[in-house]
N, C-alpha and C positions, 0 to 999 in steps of 0.2 A: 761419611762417604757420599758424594754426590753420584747418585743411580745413573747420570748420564756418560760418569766414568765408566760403567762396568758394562751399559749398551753398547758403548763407539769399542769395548776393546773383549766382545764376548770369549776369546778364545783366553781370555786369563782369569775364566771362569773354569773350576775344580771341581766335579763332584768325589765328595767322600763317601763311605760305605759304613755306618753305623750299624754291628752289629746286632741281632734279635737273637738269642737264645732260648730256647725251648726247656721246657724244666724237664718233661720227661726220661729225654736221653742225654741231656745236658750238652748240645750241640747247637751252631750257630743253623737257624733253619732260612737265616735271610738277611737281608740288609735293609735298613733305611736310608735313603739317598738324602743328603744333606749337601748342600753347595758352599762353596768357598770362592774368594776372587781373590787373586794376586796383585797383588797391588805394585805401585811403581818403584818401592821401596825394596822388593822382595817378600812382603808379610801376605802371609794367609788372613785372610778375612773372614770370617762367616756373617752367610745371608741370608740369617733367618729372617730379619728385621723385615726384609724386601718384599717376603712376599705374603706379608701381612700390612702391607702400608700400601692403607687406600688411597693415599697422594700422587701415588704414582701411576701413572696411564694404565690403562688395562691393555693394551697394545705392548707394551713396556714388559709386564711381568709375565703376561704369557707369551714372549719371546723367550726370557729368560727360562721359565719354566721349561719349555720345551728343551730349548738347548741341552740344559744339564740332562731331560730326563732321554733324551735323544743318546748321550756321549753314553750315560749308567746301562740303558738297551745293549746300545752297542759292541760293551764290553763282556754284558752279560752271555750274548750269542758268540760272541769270539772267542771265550774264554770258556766255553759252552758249562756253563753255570747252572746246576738245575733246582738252585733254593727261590724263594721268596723275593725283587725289590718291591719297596713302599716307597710311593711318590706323594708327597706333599703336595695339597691344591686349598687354596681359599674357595669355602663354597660358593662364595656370593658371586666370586669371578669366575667359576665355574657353571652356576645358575645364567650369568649374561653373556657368558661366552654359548651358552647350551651345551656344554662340555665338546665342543665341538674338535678342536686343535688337542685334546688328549685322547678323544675315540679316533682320530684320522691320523693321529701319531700310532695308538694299539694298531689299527689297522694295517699300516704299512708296514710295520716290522712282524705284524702275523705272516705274512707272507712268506718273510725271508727265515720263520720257525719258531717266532716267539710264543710261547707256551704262556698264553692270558689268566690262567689257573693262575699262576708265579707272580702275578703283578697282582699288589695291593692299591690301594689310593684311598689318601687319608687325610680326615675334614678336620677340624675343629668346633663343638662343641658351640661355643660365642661365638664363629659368624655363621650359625646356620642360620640363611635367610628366612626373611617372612614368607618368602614362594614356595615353600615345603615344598608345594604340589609338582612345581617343577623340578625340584630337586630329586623329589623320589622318583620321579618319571627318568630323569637321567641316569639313579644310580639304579634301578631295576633293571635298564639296557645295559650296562656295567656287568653288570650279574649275567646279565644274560650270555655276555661274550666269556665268563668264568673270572671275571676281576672278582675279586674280594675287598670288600669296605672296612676301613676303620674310624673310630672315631672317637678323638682325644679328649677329654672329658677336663674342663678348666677349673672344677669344681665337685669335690666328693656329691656323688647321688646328686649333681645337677642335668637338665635336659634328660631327666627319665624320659619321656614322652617322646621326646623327637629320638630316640634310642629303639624304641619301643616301634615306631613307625620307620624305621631305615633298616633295622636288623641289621647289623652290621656283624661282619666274619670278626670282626677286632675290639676291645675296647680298650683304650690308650687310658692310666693310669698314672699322675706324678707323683713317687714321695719323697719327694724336695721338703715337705712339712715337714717331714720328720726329722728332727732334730738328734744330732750323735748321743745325748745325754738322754732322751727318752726311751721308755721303755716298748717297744711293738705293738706289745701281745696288750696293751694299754689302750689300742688303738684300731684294734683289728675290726670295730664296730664302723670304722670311717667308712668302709667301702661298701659296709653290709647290703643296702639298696641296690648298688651297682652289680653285686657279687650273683643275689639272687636272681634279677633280671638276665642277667647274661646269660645263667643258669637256663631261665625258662625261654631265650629265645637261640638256643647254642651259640652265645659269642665267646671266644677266649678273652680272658684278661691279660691284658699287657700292661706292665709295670714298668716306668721308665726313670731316668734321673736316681738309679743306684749307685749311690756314691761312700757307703757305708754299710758296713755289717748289719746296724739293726735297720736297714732302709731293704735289704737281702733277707732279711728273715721277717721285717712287716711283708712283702711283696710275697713270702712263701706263706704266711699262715690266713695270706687272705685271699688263697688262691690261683696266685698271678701263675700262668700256664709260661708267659714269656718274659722274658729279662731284657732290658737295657740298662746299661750306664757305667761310668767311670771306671767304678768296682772290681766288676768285670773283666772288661776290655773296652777301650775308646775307638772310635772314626778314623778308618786309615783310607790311604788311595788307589790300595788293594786289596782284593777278598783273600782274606786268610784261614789258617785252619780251622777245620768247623769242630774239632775237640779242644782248639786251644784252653777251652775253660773248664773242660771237662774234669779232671782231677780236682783244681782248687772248689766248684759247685758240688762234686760227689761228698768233700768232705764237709763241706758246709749243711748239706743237707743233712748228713750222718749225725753232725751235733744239735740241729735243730730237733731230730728226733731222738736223739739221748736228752735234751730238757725237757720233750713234750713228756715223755716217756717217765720222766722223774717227778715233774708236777703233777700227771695223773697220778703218782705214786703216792704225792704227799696229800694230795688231795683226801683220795681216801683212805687211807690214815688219818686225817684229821675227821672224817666221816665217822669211821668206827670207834673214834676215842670220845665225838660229841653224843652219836649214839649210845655206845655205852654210858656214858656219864648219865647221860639225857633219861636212859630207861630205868638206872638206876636209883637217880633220883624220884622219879615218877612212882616206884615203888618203894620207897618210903617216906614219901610225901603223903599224908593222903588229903584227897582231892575236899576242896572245903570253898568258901566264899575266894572267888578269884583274883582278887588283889592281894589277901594275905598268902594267899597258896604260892601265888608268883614271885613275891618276898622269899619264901623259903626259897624256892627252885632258883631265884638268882644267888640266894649264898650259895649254893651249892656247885656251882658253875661258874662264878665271879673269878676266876683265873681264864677266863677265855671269850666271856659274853659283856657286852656294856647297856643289851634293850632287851627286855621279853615283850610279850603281847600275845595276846590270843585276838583268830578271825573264825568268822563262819566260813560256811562251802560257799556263801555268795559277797565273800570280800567284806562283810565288813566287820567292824574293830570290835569285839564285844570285850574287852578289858581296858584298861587304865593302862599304859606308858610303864616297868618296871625298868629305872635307868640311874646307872653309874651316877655321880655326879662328880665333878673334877676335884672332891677331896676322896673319892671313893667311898661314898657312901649311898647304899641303895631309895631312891626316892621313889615315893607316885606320883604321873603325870596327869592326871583325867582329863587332860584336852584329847588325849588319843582316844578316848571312846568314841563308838558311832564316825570313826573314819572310815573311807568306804575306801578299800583299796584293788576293786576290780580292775581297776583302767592298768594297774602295771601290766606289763608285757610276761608271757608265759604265767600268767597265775592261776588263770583255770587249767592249762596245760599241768600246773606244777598239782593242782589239786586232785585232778584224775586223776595223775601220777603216784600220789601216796593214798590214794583209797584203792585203786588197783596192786600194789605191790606191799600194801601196809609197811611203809618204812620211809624215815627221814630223807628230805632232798638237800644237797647244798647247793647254793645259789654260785653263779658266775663273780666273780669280782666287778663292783659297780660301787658309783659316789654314792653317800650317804647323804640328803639334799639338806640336812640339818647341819650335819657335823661337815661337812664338806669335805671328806676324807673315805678313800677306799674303804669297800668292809664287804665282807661275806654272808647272809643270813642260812641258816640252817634252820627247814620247818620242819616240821615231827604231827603226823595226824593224830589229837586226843581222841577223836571219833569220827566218825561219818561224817559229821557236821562241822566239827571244832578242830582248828590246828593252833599248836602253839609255833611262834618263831621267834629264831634265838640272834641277834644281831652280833657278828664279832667284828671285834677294832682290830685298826687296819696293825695299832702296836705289838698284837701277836700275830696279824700275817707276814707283818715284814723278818718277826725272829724264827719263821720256819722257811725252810726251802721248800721250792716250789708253789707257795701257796697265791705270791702275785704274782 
């Protein structure tokens, strides 16, 4: 579509109203304004392309912007509306305009009672320009009149830093990655970065591009406080009911926490059946040169375990490798001695943890960077000093419920 179609004939420009659902009461708390152009055929068009394409004048898109977000104002006071809109703006055009034409826009309809608490405005992540400085300087005055900032993130745990310096009331979220045949809870690590930051500077997470059940239950277990997409409910030309999702979200939530609620279940169950096995055999094993020792304690657990090993308190490998091999036969490996495995994540955490409550931990589900397949480890503290840990394949996680 040529842009000079849609300048010469603004009035067949559409804003639509992209729902925002809120998880807590499962209620629409606002809308995203999205534009659309009627074209001379009769077809709706969307314009998201437009106002991301630096080809086009900057006189150009901040006409257009205005208009739609002038028409979405409008209706919101008429209609006396008292949720949420999000206005879409490219930073950079935002930076050399000095945001000038969307503060002198807030301003004039403050007048006539628009409530600036209620107005979001929201950037993009890839064009935040190189003028930070001026950027911040204009969304700090933003803030100051009660806008609230959001800001779309093009890329899991990218632009921490310019997140970190804008504070922004919103953090915009896609998971369009996620694919209908994957599994979530597989993935709930993607947003980890983002999840925690948000955390320490109070931004909500917003989850958008829901177009599927596991895309609804990724966005729930990683957080996501808001919902958009398909799923849901789509872009209409009116503000509609703010429970319309309510029933279908109450019950969806209900089954996510009947699975959560079942995998903690299985979980530990498979906890108390490693422990016991684990303590069992430890007394009647006795403890001797630890390669042969680690031979017995794998016959003895070889329905559930495919690696042992033993660490000290400061991570590193003080045994030999006891592992499966692909005819099922127990082998040594002595390349695992003298591996230092401090650098994992939570391992002094997991260490404190079993010298304070003297009792085995199980691990989160994670790749195995050898075997390149899911597995679970279960460590168990021999002493003060020494832990043994027990590696299980992923062939008996997948035969229990709940366990991936």
């Amino acid at each position: 579509m040529d842009p000079l179609d849609i300048l010469i004939d603004l009035e067949q420009l559409l804003p639509y109203y992209k729902p925002i659902i809120r998880a807590d009461k499962q209620l629409i708390s606002g809308y995203e304004v999205i534009a659309y152009f009627l074209d001379e055929n009769g077809r709706k068009q969307r314009l998201d392309w437009l106002f991301d394409d630096t080809s086009i004048p900057d006189e150009f898109r901040l006409e257009v912007n205005q208009y739609i977000h002038q028409k979405a104002i409008e209706k919101k006071l008429q209609e006396n509306y008292p949720g949420y809109l999000s206005f879409y703006y490219d930073a950079e055009l935002l930076v050399r305009d000095n945001g000038e034409t969307f503060i002198n826009l807030l301003h004039d309809y403050q007048e006539n009672g628009l409530d600036l608490n209620k107005i979001i405005l929201e950037i993009k992540d890839i064009c935040l320009t190189g003028n930070m400085d001026q950027l911040n300087h204009i969304i700090k005055y933003l803030k100051t009149l009660g806008v609230k900032i959001s800001i779309e993130l093009a890329y899991p745990n990218g632009s921490l830093n310019q997140l970190a310096i804008l504070h922004p009331s919103f953090i915009k979220v896609d998971t369009s990655f996620l694919k209908d045949d994957f599994l979530p809870h597989l993935y709930k690590d993607v947003y980890f970065g983002v999840s925690m930051l948000s955390r320490k500077i109070g931004a909500s997470l917003l989850f958008k591009g829901i177009r599927s059940y596991n895309q609804l239950n990724f966005a729930w277990k990683s957080g996501g406080e808001y919902y958009q997409g398909s799923y849901l409910t789509s872009p209409q030309q009116e503000f509609i009911e703010e429970d319309c999702c309510k029933s279908k979200l109450t019950e969806y939530f209900r089954e996510f926490v009947t699975y959560e609620q079942q995998k903690a279940k299985a979980q530990f169950e498979l906890l108390d059946l490693v422990h016991g096995t684990i303590n069992g055999l430890l007394s009647q094993v006795r403890p001797g040169n630890d390669d042969a020792w680690l031979l017995k304690l794998a016959k003895g657990c070889e329905d559930f375990v495919f690696r042992i090993y033993i660490c000290n308190s400061v991570g590193l490998q003080v045994s030999a490798n006891v592992e499966k091999d692909s005819q099922g036969n127990w082998i040594l490996l002595q390349e695992g001695m003298h591996k230092n495995w401090s650098w994992r994540p939570y391992f002094f955490e997991n260490i404190m943890r079993m010298n304070i409550e003297k009792k085995g931990i199980l691990s989160d589900l994670y790749t195995d960077i050898e075997r390149s397949e899911l597995i679970r480890t279960y460590a168990y503290p021999l002493s003060h000093q020494r832990y043994i840990f027990f590696d299980i394949p992923y062939s008996y996680l997948i035969e229990k419920e709940g366990l991936l």
